[in-house]
C-alpha positions as CSV (number, residue, x, y, z in Angstrom):
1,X,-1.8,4.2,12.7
2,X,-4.2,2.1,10.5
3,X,-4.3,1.6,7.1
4,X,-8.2,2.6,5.2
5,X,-9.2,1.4,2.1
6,X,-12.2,1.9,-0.1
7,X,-12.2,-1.0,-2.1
8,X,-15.0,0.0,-4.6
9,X,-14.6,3.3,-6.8
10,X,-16.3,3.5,-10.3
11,X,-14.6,5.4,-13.3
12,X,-17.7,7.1,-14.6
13,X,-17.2,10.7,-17.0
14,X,-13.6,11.3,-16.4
15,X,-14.5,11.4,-12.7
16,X,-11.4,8.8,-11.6
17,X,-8.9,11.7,-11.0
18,X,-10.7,13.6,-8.4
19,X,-11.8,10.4,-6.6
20,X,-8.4,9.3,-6.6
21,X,-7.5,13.1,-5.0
22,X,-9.8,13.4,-2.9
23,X,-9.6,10.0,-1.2
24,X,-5.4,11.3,-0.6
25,X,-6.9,14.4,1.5
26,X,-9.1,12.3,3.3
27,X,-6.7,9.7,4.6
28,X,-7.4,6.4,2.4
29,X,-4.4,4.1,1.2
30,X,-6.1,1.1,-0.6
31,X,-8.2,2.3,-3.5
32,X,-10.0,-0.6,-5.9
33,X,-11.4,0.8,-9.3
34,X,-14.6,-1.4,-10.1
35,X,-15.7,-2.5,-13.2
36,X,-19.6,-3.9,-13.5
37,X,-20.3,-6.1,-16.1
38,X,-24.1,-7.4,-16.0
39,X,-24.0,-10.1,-18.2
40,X,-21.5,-13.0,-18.7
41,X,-22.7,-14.4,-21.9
42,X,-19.9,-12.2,-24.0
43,X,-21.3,-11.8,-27.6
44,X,-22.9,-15.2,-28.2
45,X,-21.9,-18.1,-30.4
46,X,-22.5,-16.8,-33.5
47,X,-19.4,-14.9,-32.9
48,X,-16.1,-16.2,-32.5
49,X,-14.7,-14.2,-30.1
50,X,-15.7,-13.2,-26.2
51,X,-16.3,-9.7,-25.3
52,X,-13.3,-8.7,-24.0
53,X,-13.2,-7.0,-20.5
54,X,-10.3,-4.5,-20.1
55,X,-8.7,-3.6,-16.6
56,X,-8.9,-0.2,-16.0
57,X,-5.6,1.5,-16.4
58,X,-3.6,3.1,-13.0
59,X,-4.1,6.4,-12.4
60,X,-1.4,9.1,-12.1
61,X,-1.3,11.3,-9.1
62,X,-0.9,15.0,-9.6
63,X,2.2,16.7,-8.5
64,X,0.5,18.2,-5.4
65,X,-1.4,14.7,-4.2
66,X,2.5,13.2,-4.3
67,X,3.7,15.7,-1.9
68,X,0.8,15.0,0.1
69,X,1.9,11.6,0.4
70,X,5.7,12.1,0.4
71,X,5.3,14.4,3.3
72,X,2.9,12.2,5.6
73,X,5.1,8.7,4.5
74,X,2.2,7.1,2.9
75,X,1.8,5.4,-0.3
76,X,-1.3,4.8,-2.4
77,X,-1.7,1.3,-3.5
78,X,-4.2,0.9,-6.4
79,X,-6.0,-2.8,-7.4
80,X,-8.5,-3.3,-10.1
81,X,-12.0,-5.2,-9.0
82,X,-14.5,-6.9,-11.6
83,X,-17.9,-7.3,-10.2
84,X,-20.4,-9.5,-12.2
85,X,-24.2,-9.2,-11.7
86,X,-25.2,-12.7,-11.3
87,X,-28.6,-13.5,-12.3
88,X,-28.3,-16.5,-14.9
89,X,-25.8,-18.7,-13.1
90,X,-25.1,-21.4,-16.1
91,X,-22.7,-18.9,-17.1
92,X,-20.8,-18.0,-14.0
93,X,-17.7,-20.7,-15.6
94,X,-16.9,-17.5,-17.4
95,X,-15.1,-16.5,-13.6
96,X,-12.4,-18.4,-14.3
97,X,-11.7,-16.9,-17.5
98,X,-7.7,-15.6,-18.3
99,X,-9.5,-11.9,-18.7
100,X,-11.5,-12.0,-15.3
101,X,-9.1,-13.5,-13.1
102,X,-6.2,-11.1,-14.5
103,X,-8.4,-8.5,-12.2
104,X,-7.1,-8.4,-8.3
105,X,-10.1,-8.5,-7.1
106,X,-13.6,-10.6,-7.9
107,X,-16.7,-9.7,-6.4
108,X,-20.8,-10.8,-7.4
109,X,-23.9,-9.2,-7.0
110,X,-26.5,-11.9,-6.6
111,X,-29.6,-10.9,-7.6
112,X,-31.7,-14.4,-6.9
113,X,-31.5,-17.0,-4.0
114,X,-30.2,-19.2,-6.5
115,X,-27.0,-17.0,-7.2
116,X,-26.7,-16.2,-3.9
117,X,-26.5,-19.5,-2.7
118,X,-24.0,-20.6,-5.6
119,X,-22.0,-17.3,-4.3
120,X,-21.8,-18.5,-0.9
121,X,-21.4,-22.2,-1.3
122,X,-19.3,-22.7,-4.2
123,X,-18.1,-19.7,-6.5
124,X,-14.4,-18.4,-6.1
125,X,-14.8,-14.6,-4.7
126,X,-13.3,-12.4,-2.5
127,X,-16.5,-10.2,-2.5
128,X,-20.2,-10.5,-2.2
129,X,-21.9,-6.9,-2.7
130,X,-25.9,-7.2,-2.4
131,X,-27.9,-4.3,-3.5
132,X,-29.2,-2.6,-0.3
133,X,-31.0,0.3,-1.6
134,X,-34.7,-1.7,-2.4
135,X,-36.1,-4.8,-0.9
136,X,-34.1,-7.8,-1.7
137,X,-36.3,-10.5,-3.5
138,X,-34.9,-12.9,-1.6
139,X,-34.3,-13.8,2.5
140,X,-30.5,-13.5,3.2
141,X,-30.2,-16.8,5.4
142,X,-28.1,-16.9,8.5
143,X,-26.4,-20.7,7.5
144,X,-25.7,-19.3,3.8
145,X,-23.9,-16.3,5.2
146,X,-22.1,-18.0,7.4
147,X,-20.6,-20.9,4.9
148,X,-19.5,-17.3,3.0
149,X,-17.4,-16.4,6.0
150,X,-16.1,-20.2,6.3
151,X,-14.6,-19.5,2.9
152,X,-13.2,-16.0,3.8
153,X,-15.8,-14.5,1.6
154,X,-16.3,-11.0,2.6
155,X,-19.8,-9.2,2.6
156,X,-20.2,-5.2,1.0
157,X,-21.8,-2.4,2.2
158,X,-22.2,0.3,-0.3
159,X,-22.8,3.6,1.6
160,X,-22.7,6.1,-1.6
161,X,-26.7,5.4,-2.8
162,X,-27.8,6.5,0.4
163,X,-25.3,9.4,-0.5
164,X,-27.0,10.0,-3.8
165,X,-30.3,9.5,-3.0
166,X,-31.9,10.1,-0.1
167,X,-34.9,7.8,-0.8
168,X,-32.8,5.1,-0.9
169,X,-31.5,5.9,2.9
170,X,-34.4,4.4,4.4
171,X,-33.8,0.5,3.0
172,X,-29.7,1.2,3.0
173,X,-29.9,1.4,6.8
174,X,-32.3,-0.8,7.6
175,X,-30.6,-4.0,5.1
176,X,-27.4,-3.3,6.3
177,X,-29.3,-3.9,10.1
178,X,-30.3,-7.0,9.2
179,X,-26.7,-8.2,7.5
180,X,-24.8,-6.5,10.7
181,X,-26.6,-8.9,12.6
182,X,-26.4,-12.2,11.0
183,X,-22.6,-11.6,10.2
184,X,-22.5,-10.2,14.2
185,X,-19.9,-7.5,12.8
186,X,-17.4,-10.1,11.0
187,X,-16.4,-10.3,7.6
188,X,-17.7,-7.0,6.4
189,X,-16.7,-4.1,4.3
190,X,-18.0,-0.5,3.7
191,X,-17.4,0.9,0.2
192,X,-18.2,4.0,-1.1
193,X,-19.1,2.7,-4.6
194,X,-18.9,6.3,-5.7
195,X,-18.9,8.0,-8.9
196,X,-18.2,11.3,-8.0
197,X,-15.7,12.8,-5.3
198,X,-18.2,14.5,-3.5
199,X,-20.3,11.4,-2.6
200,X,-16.9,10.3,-0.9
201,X,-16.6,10.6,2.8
202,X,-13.5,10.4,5.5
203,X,-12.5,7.1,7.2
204,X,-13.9,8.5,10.8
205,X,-16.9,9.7,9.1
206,X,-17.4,5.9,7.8
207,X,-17.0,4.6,11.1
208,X,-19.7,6.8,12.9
209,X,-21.9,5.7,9.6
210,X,-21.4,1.9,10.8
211,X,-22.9,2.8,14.3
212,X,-25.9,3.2,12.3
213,X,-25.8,0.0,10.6
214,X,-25.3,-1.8,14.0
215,X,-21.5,-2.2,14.1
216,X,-19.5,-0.9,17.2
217,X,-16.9,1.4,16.9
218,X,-13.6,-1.1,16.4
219,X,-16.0,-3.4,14.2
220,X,-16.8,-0.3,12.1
221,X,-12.9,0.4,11.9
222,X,-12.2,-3.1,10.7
223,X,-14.6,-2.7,8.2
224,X,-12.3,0.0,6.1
225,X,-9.1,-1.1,7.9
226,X,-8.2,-4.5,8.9
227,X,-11.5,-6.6,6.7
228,X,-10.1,-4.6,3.4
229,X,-6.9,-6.2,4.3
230,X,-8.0,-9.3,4.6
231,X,-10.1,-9.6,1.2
232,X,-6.3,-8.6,-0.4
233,X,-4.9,-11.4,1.7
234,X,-8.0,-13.9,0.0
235,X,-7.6,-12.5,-3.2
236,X,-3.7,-13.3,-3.3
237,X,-4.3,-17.1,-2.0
238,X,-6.8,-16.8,-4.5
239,X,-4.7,-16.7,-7.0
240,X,-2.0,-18.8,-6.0
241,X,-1.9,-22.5,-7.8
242,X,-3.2,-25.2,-5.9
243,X,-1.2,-27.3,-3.9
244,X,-1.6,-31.5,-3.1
245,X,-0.9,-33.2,-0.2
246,X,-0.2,-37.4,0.2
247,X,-0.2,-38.9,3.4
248,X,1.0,-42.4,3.8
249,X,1.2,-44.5,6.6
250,X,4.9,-44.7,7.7
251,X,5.0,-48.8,7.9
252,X,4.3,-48.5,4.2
253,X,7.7,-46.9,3.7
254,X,10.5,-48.2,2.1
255,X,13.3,-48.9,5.3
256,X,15.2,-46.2,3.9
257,X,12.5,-43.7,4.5
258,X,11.5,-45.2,7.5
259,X,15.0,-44.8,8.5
260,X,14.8,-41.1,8.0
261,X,11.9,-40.5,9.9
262,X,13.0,-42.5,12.7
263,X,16.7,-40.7,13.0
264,X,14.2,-37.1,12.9
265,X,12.3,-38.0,16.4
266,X,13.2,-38.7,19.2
267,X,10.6,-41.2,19.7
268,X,10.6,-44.7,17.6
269,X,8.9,-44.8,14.6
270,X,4.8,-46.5,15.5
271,X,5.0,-49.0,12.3
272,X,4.8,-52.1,14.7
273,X,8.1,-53.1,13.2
274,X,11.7,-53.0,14.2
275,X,13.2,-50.5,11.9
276,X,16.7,-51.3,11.2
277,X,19.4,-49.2,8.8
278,X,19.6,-49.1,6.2
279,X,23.0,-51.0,4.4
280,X,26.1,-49.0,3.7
281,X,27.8,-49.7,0.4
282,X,30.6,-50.7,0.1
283,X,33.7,-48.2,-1.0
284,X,35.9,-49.2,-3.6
285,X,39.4,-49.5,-2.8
């Protein structure tokens, strides 16, 4: 059975509790509480200390949403998200900040062709979320998007707005079209990006909502299945320190070494030399 995850919620009112319910009932097991911040700035130099960004705190189940679980054998796994609006992209070194990358996951929202080009090409993200719901000031190129996918950069379709707002249906459908197609179905995620429960919908209702968008049906299930899991997997190695490797050429070994490498093949060692033992010492009698 395959694991779903909505990988954008938004605490808004004192609204977190039923979403967190509600997405128990209708079979989710991933759930990523978003925080938006639209400006990375902080408070400006005047002031000595940075706005600070606070991860949003785990939810407690009810006692009847744990019995749910208990009795089906699932467990609900909960991750904090920070999504930054990028429009100013001087200040997008604020991403590697202690406070933002304490967050499990890291997605931007370019709002320019400059941002979304850094977002693409350069930036460290698991996510990139465009906003779907009006026409998009700039042309979403097919080489940009697919250097995004190189990187195992994920792209974000919010369904909720269309949800909310039925004028906003119209350009949802017909943006997600157009990002189906040069992505061809790969590296792409539905959210709900909801605020209330009842703009929430069912894993199977997702995936008939994909056919829409120009996904098939197992694409569609990937995107709230196996492409959640994979931003997860990106935002661990993400995280991980980096690692560097030196290669050097074997005839630049000491014999020792060389000696090593020969007695761990089969086949002699390629350094154009004869590689001979190294000594024995002597034991002391």
């Amino acid at each position: 059975m395959a694991a779903f995850g909505d990988l954008h919620v938004t605490s808004v009112d004192n609204q977190i509790q039923d979403v967190f319910q509600t997405a128990v009932q209708l079979g989710f097991d991933w759930l990523a509480v978003n925080t938006l911040i639209t400006d990375l700035k902080g408070k400006g130099k005047k002031q000595q200390e940075q706005s600070s960004i606070k991860l949003p705190e785990q939810v407690t189940l009810d006692e009847h949403t744990q019995q749910l679980l208990k009795a089906e054998g699932r467990k609900l796994k909960q991750f904090s998200r920070l999504t930054a609006l990028l429009d100013d992209t001087t200040n997008t070194h604020k991403l590697t900040s202690a406070e933002v990358q304490a967050f499990d996951l890291l997605a931007v929202q370019p709002v320019n062709e400059t941002a979304f080009k850094l977002a693409c090409g350069t930036l460290e993200v698991d996510i990139i979320v465009l906003d779907l719901t009006e026409k998009l000031p700039f042309h979403i190129k097919r080489p940009l998007v697919h250097l995004a996918m190189e990187r195992g950069i994920h792209f974000e379709i919010l369904y909720s707005p269309a949800v909310r707002d039925s004028s906003f249906r119209q350009n949802t459908i017909s943006s997600a079209l157009k990002l189906c197609s040069i992505c061809k179905g790969k590296n792409l995620i539905i959210s709900s990006g909801c605020e209330k429960a009842i703009e929430m919908r069912g894993p199977y209702d997702i995936i008939n909502l994909g056919l829409l968008f120009g996904l098939s049906q197992a694409q569609s299930k990937n995107a709230i299945s196996r492409n959640c899991r994979a931003v997860l997997k990106h935002a661990e190695a993400r995280k991980i320190a980096k690692s560097v490797v030196s290669v050097v050429k074997s005839s630049q070994l000491s014999p020792g070494d060389q000696w090593v490498l020969h007695s761990e093949h089969t086949a002699p060692v390629s350094t154009g030399q004869q590689v001979d033992p190294p000594p024995q010492k002597k034991q002391k009698t």
